[in-house]
RODO-2510 file (C-alpha; in nm, 4 decimals, decimal comma):
residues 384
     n   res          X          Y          Z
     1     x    -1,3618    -0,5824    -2,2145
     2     x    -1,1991    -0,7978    -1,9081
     3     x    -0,8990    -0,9628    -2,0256
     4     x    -0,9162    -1,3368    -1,8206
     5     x    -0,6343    -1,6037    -1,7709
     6     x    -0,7537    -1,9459    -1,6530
     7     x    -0,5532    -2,2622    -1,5072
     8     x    -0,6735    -2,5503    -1,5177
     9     x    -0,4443    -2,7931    -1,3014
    10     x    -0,3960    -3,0975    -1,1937
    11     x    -0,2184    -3,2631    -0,8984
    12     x    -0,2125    -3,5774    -0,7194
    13     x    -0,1422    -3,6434    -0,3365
    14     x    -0,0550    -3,9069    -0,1704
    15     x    -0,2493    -4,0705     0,1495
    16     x    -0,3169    -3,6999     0,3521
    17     x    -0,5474    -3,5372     0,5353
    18     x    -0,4465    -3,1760     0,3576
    19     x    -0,7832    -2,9739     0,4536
    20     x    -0,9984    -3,1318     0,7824
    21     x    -1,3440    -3,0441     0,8348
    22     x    -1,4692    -2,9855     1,1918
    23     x    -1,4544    -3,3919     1,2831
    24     x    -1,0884    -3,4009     1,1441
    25     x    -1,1770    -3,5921     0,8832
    26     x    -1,0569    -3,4932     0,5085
    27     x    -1,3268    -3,2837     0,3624
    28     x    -1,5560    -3,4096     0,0890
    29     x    -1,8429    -3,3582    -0,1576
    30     x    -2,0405    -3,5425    -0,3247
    31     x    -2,0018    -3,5151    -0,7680
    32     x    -2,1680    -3,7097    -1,0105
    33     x    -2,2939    -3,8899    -0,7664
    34     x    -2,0176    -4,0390    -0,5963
    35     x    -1,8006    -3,8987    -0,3096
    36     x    -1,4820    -3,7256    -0,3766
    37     x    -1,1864    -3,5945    -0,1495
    38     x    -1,2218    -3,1750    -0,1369
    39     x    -1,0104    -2,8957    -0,0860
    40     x    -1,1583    -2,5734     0,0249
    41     x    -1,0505    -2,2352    -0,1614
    42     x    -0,9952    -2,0635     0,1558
    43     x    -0,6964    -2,3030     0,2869
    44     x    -0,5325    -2,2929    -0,0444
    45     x    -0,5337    -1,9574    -0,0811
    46     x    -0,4042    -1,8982     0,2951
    47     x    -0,1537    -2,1379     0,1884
    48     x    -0,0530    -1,9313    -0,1179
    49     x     0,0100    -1,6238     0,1031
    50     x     0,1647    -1,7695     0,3338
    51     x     0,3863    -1,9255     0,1048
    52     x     0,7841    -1,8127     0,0399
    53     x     0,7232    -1,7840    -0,3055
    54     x     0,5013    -1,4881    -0,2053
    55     x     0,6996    -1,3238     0,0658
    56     x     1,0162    -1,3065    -0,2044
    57     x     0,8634    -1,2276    -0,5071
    58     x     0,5997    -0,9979    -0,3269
    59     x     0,8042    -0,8307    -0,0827
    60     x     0,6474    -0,5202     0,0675
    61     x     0,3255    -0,5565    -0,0818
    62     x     0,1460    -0,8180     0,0936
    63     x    -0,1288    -0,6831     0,3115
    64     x    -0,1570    -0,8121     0,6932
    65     x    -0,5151    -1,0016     0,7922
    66     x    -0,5806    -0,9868     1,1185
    67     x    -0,8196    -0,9051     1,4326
    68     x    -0,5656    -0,7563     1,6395
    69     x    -0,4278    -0,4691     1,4862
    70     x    -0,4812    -0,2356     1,7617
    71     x    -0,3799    -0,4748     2,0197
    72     x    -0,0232    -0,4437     1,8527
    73     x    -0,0672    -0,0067     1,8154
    74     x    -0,1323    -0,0245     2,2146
    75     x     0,1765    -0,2157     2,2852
    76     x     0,3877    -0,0158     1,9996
    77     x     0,2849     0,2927     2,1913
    78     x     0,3323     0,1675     2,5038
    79     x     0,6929     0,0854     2,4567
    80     x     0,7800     0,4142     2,2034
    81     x     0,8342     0,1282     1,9021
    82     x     0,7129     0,1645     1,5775
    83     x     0,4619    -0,0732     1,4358
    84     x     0,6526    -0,2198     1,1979
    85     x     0,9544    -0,3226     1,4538
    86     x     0,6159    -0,3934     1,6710
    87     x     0,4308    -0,6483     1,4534
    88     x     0,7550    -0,8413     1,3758
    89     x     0,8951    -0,8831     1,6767
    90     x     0,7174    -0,7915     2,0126
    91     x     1,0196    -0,8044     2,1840
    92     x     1,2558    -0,5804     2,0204
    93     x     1,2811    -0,2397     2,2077
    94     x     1,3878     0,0122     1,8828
    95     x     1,2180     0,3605     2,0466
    96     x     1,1286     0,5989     1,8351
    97     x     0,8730     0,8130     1,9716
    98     x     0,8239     0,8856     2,3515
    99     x     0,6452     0,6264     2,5384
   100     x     0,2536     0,6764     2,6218
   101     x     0,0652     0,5501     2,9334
   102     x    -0,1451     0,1816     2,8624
   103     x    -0,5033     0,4272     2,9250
   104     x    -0,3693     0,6747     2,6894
   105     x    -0,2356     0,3749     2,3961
   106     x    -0,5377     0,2476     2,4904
   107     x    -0,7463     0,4670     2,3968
   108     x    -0,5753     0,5919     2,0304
   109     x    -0,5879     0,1978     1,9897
   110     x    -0,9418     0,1461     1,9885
   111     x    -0,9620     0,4963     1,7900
   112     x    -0,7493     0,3718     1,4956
   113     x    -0,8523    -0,0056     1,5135
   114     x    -1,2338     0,1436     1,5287
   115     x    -1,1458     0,2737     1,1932
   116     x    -1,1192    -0,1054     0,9656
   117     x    -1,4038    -0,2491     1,1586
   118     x    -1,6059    -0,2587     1,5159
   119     x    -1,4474    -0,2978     1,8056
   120     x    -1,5147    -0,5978     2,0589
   121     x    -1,7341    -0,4196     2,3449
   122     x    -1,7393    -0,5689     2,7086
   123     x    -2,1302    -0,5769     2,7979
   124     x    -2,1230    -0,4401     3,1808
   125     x    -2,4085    -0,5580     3,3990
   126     x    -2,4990    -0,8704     3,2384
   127     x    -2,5449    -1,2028     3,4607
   128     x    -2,2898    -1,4198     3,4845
   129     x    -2,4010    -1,7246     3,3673
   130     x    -2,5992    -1,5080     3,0845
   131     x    -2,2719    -1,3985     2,9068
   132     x    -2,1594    -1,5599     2,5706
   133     x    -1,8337    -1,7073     2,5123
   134     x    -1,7122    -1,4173     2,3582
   135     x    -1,8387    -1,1764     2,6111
   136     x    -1,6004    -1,3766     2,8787
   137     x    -1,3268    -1,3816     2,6275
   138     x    -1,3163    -1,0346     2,5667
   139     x    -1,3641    -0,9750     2,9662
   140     x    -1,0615    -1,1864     3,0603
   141     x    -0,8413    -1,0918     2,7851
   142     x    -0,6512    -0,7382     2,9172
   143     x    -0,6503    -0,6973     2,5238
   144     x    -1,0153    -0,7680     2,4348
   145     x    -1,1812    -0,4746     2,4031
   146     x    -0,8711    -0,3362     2,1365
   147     x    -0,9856    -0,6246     1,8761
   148     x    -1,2234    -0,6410     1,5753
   149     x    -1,4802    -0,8640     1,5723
   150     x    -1,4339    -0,9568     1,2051
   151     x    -1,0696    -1,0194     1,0530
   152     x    -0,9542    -0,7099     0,8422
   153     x    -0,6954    -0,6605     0,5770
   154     x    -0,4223    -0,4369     0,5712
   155     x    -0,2488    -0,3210     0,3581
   156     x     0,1209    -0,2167     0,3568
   157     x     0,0397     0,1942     0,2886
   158     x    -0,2418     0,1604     0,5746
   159     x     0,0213     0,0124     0,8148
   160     x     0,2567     0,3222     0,7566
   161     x    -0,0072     0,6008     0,8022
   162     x    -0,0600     0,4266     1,1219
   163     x     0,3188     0,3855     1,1991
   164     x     0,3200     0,7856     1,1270
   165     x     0,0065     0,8384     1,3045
   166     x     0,1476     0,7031     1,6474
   167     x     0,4368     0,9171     1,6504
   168     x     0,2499     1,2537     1,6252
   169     x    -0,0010     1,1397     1,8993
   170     x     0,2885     1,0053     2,1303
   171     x     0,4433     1,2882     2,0834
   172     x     0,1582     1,5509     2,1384
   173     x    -0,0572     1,4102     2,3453
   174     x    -0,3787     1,5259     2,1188
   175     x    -0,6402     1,3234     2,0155
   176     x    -0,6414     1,2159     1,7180
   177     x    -0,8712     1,4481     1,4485
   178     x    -1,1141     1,3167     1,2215
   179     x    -0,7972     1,3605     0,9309
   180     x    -0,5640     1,1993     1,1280
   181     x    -0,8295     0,9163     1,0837
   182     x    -0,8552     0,9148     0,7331
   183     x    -0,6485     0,5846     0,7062
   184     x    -0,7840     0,3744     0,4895
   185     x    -0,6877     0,3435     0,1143
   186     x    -0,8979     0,3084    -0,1783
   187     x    -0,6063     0,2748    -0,3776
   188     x    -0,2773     0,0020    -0,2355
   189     x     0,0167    -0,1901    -0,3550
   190     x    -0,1238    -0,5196    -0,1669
   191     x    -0,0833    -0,7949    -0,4355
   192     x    -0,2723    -0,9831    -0,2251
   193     x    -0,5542    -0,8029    -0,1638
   194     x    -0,5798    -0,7047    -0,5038
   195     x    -0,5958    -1,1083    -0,6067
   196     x    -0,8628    -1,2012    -0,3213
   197     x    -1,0213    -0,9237    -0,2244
   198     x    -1,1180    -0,7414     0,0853
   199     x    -1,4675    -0,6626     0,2429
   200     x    -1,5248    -0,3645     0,4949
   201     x    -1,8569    -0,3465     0,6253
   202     x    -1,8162     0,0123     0,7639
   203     x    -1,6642     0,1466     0,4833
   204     x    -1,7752    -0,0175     0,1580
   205     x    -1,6230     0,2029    -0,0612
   206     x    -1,2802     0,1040     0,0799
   207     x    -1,3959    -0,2434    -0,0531
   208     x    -1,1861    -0,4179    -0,3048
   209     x    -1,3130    -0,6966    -0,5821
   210     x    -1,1293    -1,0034    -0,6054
   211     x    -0,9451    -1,0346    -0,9491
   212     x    -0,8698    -1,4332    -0,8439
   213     x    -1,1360    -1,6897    -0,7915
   214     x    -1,0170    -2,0206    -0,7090
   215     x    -1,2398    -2,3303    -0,7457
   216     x    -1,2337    -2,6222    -0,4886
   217     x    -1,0652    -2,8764    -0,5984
   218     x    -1,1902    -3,1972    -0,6215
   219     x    -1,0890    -3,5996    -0,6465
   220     x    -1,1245    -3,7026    -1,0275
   221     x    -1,2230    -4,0461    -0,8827
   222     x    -1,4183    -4,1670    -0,6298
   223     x    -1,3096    -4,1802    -0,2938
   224     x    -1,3027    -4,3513     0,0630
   225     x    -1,1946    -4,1897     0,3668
   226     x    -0,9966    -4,4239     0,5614
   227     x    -0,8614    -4,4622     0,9148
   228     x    -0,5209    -4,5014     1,0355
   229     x    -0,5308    -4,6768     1,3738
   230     x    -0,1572    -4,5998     1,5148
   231     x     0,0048    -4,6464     1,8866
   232     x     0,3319    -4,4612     2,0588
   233     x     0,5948    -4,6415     2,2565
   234     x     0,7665    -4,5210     2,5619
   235     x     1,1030    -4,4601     2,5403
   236     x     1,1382    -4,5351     2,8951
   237     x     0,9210    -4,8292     2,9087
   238     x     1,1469    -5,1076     2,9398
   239     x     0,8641    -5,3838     2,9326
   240     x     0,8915    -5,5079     3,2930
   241     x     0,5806    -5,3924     3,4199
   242     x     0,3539    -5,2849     3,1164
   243     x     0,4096    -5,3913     2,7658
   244     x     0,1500    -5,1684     2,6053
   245     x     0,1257    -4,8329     2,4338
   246     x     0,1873    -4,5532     2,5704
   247     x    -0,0771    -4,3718     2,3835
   248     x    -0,3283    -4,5018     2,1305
   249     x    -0,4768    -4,3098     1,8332
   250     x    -0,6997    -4,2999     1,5000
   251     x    -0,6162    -4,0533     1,1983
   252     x    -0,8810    -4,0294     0,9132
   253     x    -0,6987    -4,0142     0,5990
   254     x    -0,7331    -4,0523     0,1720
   255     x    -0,5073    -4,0070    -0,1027
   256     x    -0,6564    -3,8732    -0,4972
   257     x    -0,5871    -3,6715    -0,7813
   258     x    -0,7248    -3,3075    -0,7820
   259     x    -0,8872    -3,0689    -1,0131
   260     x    -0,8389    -2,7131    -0,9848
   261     x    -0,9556    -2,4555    -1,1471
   262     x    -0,8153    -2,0626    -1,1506
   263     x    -0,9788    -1,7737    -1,3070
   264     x    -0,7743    -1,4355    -1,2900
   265     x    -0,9336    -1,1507    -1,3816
   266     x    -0,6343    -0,9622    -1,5671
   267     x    -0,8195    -0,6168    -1,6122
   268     x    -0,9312    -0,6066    -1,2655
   269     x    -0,5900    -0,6789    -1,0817
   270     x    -0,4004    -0,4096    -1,2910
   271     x    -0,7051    -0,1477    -1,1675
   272     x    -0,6545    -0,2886    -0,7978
   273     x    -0,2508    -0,2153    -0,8763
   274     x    -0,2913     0,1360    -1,0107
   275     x    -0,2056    -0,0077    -1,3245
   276     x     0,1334    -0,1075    -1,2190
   277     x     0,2707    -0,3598    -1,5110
   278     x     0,5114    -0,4844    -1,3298
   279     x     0,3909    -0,5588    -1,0285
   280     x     0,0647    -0,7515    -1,1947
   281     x     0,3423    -0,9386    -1,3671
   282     x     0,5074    -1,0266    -1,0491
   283     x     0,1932    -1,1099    -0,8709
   284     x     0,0486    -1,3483    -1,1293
   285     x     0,4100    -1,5162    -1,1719
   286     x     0,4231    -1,5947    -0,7837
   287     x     0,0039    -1,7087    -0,7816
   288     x     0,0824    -1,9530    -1,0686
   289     x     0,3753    -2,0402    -0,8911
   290     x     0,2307    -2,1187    -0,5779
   291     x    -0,0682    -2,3091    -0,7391
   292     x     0,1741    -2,5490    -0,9167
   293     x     0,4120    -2,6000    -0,6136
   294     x     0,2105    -2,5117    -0,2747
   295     x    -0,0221    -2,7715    -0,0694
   296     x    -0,2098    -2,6720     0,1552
   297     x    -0,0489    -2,7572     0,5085
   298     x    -0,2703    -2,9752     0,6952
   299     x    -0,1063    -3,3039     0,8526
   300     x     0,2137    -3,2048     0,6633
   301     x     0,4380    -3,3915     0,9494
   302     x     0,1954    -3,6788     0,9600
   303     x     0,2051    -3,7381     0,5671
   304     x     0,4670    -3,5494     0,3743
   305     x     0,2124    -3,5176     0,1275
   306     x     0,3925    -3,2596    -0,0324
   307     x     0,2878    -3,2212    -0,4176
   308     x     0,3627    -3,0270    -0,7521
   309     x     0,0974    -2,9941    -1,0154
   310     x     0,1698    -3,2902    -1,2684
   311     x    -0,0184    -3,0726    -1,5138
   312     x    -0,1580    -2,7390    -1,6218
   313     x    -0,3227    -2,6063    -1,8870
   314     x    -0,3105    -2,2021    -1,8890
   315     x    -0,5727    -2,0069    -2,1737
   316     x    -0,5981    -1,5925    -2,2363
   317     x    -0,8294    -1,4703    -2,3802
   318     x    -1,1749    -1,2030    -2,3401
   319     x    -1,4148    -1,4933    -2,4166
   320     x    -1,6577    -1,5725    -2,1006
   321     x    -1,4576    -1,7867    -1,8232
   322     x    -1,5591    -2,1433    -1,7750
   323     x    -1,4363    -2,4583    -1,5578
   324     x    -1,3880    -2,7662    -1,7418
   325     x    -1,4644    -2,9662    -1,4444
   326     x    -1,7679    -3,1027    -1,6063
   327     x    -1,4761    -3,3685    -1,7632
   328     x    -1,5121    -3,5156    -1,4194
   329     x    -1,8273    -3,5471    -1,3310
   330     x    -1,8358    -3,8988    -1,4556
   331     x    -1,5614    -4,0499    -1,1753
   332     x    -1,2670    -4,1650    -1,3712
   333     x    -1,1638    -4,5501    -1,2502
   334     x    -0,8981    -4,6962    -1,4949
   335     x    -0,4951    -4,8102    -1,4478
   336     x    -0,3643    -4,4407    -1,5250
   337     x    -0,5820    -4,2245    -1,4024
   338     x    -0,3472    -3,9514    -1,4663
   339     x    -0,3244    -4,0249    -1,8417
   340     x    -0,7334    -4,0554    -1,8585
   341     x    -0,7623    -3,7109    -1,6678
   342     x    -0,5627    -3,5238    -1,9056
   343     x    -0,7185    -3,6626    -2,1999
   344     x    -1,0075    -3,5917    -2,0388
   345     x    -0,9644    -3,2539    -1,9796
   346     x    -0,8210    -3,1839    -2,3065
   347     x    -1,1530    -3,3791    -2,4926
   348     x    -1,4111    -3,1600    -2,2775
   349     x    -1,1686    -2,8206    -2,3911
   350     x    -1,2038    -2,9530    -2,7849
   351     x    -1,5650    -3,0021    -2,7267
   352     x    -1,6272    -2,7188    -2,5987
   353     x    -1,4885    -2,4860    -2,8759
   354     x    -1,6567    -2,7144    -3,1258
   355     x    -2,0045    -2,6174    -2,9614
   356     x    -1,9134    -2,2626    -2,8483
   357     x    -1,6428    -2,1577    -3,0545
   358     x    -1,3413    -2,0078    -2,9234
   359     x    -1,3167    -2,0078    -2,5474
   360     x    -0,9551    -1,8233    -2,5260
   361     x    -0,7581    -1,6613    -2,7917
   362     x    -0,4019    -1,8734    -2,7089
   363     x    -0,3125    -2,1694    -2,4269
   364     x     0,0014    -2,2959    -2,3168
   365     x     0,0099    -2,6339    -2,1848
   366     x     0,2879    -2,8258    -1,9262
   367     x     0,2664    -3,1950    -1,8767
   368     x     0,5002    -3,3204    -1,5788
   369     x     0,3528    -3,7014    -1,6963
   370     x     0,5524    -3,6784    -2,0455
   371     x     0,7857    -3,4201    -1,9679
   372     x     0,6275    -3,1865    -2,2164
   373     x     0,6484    -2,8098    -2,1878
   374     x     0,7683    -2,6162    -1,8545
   375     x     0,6501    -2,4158    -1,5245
   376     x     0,8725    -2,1417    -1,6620
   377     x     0,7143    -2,1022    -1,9909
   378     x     0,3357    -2,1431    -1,8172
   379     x     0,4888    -1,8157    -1,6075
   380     x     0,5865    -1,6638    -1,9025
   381     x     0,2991    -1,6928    -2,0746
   382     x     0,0555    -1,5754    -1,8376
   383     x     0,2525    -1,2901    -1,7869
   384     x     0,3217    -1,1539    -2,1148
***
């Protein structure tokens, strides 16, 4: 039986525009009837990886995401560089195998990229004005036909065997055989990876479950989306001739407090880690970590809207998961709404058990509003 932690946290920002949708207005959705402010999973979690708590507590095993993998093995051949010295800095010159001709790195590129997903074609022969966008991308880009069409994730141990890889072919000249191609890895130290999963539509059973699901969070309250009509002043402008702005614009913007919900499967992650305690420890330490203190970026130099979690409410247990965002559905609209969510959240939790029983076997609890409890004994908790 699944062993499951859950966080239920709250957090409130100030006027922001943290997560636009494709009119750059803050995204929304509509609960209980009335509209609330929304934050998609997806940004959060691209926040979390991309945060510093990550990169130092997760050193060397955070997997790589990207379309362009074997645009970066063509120029790491081309130049006699590994990959490593390749992918963090294009312009460091650090040879270690003997160079190989652009048709030949070419070539092995699309052979190894070919390998974690398909590789953009160039369709020859079609009319001009018949081509997609993508078509003319991939035609104009000297790189185009080296990239995936779908983002892939890679992970630390597959970015090695490649590193390795490109020696031996620089260095014989051979194409590569179908072992040499035998990259991909059921089995990876990737933390994240492990947490949010990876699909591979050619090669399913390289697939990996997510152990994290992450809920969008959502406005407690009902909210407006407002607009912030500004102007910019030329230095230079001395007033003599025109008195006016130098450039005028409008910024859609709301401020609320957020819901989130966290469900980590514990069993799964240790199976994604080959059962390695302590780095499960040090991956769920760094995700509750970055939940508490990470925002998502968007409009951070506009706003500042910087935030940590005021509080969080962390359960373990084998019991079935569930969100207590059902607390909100009715749209809080009082003097503290802070103070109402909590007591909110805590009524639905003790409602809850009286109906269901049970719903985790211990909690641990951190309230930023009175000052109870602490981040470091959430961490400790949920990694114990």
């Amino acid at each position: 039986m699944s062993e499951f932690i859950q966080l239920h946290i709250l957090a409130s920002y100030p006027p922001s525009n943290l997560n636009r949708d494709d009119l750059g207005r803050p995204k929304t959705a509509v609960m209980g009837g009335t509209q609330r402010l929304r934050i998609s999973s997806q940004s959060l979690k691209r926040a979390w990886r991309e945060s510093d708590i990550f990169k130092e507590s997760l050193s060397g095993h955070i997997g790589i995401r990207t379309k362009e993998m074997g645009v970066y093995v063509c120029k790491a051949l081309t130049s006699g560089c590994s990959l490593v010295d390749t992918i963090k800095n294009e312009d460091q010159i650090n040879t270690k195998f003997p160079p190989v001709s652009e048709s030949m790195a070419k070539k092995y590129a699309q052979d190894i990229a070919g390998v974690f997903g398909k590789v953009k074609t160039t369709k020859k022969g079609k009319d001009e004005e018949d081509k997609d966008k993508d078509t003319k991308e991939t035609e104009n880009d000297p790189f185009g036909d080296l990239k995936l069409e779908q983002l892939a994730h890679f992970s630390q141990e597959e970015i090695i065997l490649i590193d390795s890889l490109l020696g031996k072919l620089a260095k014989s000249g051979d194409e590569p055989t179908k072992d040499d191609l035998q990259l991909l890895r059921e089995k990876h130290t990737a933390a994240d990876i492990a947490m949010f999963g990876r699909m591979l539509a050619s090669s399913p059973m390289h697939n990996t479950e997510a152990a994290v699901q992450v809920s969008h969070p959502i406005t407690v309250h009902k909210v407006a989306v407002e607009d912030d009509y500004f102007t910019a002043v030329d230095d230079l402008n001395d007033g003599s001739d025109n008195s006016g702005a130098a450039h005028i614009g409008e910024l859609e913007f709301a401020s609320g407090l957020f819901y989130n919900y966290v469900c980590i499967n514990r069993t799964l992650l240790a199976e994604n880690l080959g059962g390695d305690k302590e780095l499960v420890n040090k991956a769920l330490k760094a995700l509750v970590e970055a939940a508490a203190k990470v925002a998502p970026t968007g409009k951070q130099n506009s706003f500042a809207s910087r935030a940590y979690a005021s509080y969080i409410l962390a359960e373990k247990g084998t019991q079935q998961p569930r969100s207590l965002s059902v607390a909100f559905l009715k749209a809080l609209n009082g003097k503290d709404i802070l103070d109402d969510s909590i007591s909110a959240l805590k009524a639905t939790n003790e409602n809850m058990v009286k109906v269901y029983g049970k719903c985790s076997e211990s909690n641990c609890e951190m309230n930023a509003h009175t000052g109870e409890g602490s981040l470091d004994e959430i961490l400790g908790f949920v990694a114990k």
